[in-house]
C-alpha positions in Angstrom: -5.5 21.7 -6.7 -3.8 18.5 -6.9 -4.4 17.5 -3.3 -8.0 18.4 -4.4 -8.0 15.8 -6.7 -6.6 13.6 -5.0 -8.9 13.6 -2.0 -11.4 13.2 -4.6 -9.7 9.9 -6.3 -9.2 8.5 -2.5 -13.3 9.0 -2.1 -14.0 7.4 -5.4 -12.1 4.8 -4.4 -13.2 4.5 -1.0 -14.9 1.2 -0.1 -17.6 1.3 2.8 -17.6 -0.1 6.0 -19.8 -3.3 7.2 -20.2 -3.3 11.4 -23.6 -4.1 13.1 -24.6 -5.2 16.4 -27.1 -7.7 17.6 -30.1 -6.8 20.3 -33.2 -8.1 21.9 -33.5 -11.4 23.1 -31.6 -14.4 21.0 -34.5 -16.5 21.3 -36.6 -19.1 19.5 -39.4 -16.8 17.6 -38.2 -13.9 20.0 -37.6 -10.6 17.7 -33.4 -10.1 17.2 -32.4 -6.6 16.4 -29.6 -6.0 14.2 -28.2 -2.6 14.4 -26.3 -1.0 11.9 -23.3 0.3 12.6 -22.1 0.9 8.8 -20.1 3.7 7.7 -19.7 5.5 3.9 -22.8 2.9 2.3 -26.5 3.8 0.9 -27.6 0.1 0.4 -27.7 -2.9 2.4 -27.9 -6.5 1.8 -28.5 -9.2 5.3 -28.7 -12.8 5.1 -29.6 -14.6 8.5 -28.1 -17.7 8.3 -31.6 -19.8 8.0 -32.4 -19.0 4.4 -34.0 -15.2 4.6 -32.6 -12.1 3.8 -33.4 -8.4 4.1 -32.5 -5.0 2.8 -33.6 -3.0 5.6 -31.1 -0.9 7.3 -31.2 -2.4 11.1 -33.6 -4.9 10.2 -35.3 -7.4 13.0 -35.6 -11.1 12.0 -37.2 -14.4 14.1 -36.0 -17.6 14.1 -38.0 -20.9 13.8 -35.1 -23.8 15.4 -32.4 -22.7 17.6 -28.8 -23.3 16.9 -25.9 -21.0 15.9 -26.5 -18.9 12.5 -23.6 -17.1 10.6 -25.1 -13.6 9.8 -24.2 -11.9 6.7 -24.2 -8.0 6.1 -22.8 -6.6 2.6 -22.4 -2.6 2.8 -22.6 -1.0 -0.7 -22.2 2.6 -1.7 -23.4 4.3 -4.8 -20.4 3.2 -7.0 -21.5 -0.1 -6.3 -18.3 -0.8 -4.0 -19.3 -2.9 -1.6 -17.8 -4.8 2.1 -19.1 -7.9 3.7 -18.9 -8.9 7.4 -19.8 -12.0 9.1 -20.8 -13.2 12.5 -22.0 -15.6 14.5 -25.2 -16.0 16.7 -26.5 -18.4 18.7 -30.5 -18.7 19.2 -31.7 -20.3 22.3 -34.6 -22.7 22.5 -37.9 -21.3 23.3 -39.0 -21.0 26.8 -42.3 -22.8 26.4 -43.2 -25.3 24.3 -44.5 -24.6 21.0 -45.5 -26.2 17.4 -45.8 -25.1 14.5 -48.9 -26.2 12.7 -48.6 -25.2 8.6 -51.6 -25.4 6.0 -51.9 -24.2 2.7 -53.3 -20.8 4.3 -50.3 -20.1 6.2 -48.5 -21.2 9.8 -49.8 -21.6 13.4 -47.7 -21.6 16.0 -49.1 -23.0 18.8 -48.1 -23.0 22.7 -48.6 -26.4 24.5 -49.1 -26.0 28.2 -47.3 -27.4 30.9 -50.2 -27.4 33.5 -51.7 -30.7 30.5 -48.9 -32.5 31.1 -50.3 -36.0 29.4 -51.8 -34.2 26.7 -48.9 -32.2 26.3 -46.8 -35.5 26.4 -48.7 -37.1 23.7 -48.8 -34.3 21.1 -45.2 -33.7 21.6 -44.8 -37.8 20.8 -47.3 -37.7 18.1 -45.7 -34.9 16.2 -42.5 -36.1 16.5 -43.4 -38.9 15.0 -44.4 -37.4 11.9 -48.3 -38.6 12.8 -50.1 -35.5 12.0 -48.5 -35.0 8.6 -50.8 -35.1 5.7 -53.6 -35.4 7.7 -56.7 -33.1 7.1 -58.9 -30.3 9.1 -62.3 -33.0 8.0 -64.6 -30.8 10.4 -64.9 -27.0 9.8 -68.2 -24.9 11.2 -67.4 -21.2 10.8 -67.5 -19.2 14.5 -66.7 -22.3 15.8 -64.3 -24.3 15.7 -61.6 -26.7 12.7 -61.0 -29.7 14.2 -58.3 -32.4 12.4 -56.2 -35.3 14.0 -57.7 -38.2 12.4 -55.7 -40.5 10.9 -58.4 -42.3 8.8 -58.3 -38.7 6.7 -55.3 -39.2 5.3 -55.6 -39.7 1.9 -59.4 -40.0 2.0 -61.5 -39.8 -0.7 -64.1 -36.9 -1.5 -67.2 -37.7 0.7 -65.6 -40.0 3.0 -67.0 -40.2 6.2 -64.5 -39.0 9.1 -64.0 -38.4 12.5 -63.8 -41.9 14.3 -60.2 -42.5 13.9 -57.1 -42.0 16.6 -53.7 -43.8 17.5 -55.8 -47.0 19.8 -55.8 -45.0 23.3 -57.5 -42.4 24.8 -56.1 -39.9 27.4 -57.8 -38.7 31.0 -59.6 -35.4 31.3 -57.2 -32.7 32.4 -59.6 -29.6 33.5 -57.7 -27.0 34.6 -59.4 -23.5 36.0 -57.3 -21.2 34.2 -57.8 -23.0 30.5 -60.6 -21.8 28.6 -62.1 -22.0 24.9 -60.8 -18.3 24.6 -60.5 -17.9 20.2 -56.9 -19.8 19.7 -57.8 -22.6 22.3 -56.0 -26.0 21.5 -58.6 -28.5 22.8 -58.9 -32.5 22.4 -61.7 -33.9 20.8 -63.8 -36.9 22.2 -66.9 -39.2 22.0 -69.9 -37.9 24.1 -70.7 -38.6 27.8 -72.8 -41.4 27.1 -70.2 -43.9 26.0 -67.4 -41.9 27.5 -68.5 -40.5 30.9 -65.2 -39.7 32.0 -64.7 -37.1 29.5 -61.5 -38.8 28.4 -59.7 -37.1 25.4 -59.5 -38.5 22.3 -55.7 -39.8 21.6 -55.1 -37.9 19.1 -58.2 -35.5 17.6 -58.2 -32.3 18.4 -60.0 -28.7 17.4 -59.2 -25.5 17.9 -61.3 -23.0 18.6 -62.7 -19.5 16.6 -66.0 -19.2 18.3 -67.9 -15.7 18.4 -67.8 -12.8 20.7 -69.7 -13.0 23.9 -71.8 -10.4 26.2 -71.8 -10.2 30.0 -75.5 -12.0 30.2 -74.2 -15.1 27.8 -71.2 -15.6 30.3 -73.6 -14.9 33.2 -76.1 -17.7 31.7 -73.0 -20.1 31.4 -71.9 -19.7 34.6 -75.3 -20.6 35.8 -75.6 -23.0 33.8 -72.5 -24.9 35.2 -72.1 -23.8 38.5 -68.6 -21.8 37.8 -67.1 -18.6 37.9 -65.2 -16.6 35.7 -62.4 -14.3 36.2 -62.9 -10.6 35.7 -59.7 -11.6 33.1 -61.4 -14.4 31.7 -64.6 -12.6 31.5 -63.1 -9.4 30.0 -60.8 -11.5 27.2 -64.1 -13.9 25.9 -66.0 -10.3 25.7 -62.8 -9.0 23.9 -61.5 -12.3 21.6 -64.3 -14.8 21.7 -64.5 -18.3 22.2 -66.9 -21.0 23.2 -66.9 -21.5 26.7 -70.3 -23.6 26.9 -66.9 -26.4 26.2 -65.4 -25.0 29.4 -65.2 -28.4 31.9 -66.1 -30.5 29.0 -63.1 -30.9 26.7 -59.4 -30.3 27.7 -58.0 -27.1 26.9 -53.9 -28.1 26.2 -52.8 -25.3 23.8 -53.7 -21.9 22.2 -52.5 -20.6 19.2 -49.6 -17.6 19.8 -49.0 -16.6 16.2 -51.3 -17.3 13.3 -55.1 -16.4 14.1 -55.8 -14.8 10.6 -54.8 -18.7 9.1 -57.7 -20.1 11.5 -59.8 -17.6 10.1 -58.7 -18.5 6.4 -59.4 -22.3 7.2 -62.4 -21.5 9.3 -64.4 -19.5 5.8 -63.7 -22.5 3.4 -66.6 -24.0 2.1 -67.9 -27.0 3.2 -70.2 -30.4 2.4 -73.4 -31.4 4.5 -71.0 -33.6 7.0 -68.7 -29.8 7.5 -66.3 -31.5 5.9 -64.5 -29.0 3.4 -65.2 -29.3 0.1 -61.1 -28.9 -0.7 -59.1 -30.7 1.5 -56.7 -28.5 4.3 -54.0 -30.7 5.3 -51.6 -30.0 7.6 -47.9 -30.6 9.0 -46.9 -30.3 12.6 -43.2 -29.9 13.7 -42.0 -28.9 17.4 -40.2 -25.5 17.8 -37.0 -26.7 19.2 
């Protein structure tokens, strides 16, 4: 009996154990599993290192800036006894280059291409230079497109006329096959063929694209239309996603957006003035994913 009671004063007593792992790919906005190796606990408490927590047992958290991260995970068991362990992770940068566009609707993240290298260049140099911030989204036309970038909208009054604005430069035309105004497409905005014949890209506008779903007769007229050919991918992703590909070979294609369609909806539905300007201003903030 007393060894009885004893072993049950040594379980009361006893405090859990906090052990996990880490999976997956320690990436830049790549999933990281933490598996949960914890023994004698019913409730768990994570922090990440970057500000957010969990409660999950083997939760899976992303991370927006790479670096190293101390990991927090406190074991507790029903008599509220409780063991914290700590470790260290380091998150690589990502493999492509990304930005992360945020609005009052929620985040973008968007992948810039390498095949645009000058457009690339200069949206990489513009948002790091703190350009875009503040600015607003001052053309919206639903199933088609929210276009922003222009630095006379920054702080403009209701009504004020926009869309003429950039840094002083423009940037040549990079048309590249495999680009296309699939939904998501990052594209640079420009002045029309008449003044701008070379299709240069403005130096610092930009839209990106929502568009509407498409049949195999409005690619086939399109392709007529321009003298091009699709691939059967490109075909069967505009039938699938949508997009406007009457821009294909007009504007430059230098982005799509990877994470954060349902927020170009959002901005897409807002209601707008006579000049598709919206009626409450969107502004945005761009930072690079690093």
């Amino acid at each position: 009996m007393k060894l009885s009671l004893l072993a049950l004063l040594a379980a009361s007593c006893a405090r859990p154990v906090a052990r996990f792992n880490v999976g997956g790919e320690n990436r830049v906005l790549a999933p990281v599993q933490f598996d949960n190796e914890s023994q004698k606990a019913e409730r768990y408490q994570w922090a990440f290192g970057d500000g957010n927590t969990s409660e999950a047992e083997s939760p899976s958290h992303k991370y927006k800036a790479s670096g190293t991260y101390t990991v927090k995970l406190t074991a507790i068991n029903n008599k509220g006894k409780e063991k914290t362990v700590e470790k260290q992770i380091s998150i690589d940068p990502p493999k492509a280059c990304l930005a992360e566009l945020e609005t009052e609707f929620g985040t973008m993240i968007i992948q810039l291409y390498d095949a645009t290298p000058k457009h690339q260049d200069n949206f990489v140099k513009l948002a790091e230079e703190g350009f875009y911030d503040s600015l607003l989204f001052h053309r919206v036309i639903q199933n088609f497109m929210i276009q922003g970038g222009d630095p006379d909208s920054k702080g403009a009054r209701q009504g004020q006329a926009l869309g003429s604005g950039g840094p002083g430069y423009t940037i040549e035309a990079e048309f590249v096959d495999s680009l296309v105004h699939l939904k998501g497409a990052l594209a640079a905005a420009r002045t029309g063929d008449a003044v701008n014949p070379q299709k240069r890209s403005s130096g610092s506008q930009f839209y990106i694209v929502q568009g509407q779903p498409l049949t195999e007769d409005m690619l086939n007229r399109i392709e007529a239309q321009k003298g091009i050919r699709y691939s059967k991918e490109q075909r069967e992703a505009y039938m699938a996603e949508g997009g406007t590909p009457f821009l294909d070979r007009e504007y430059t294609v230098f982005g799509r957006v990877v994470e954060g369609l349902d927020v170009l909806d959002k901005i897409a539905a807002v209601q707008t003035d006579g000049r598709d300007r919206p009626v409450n201003d969107v502004s945005m903030k761009i930072r690079l994913i690093h």
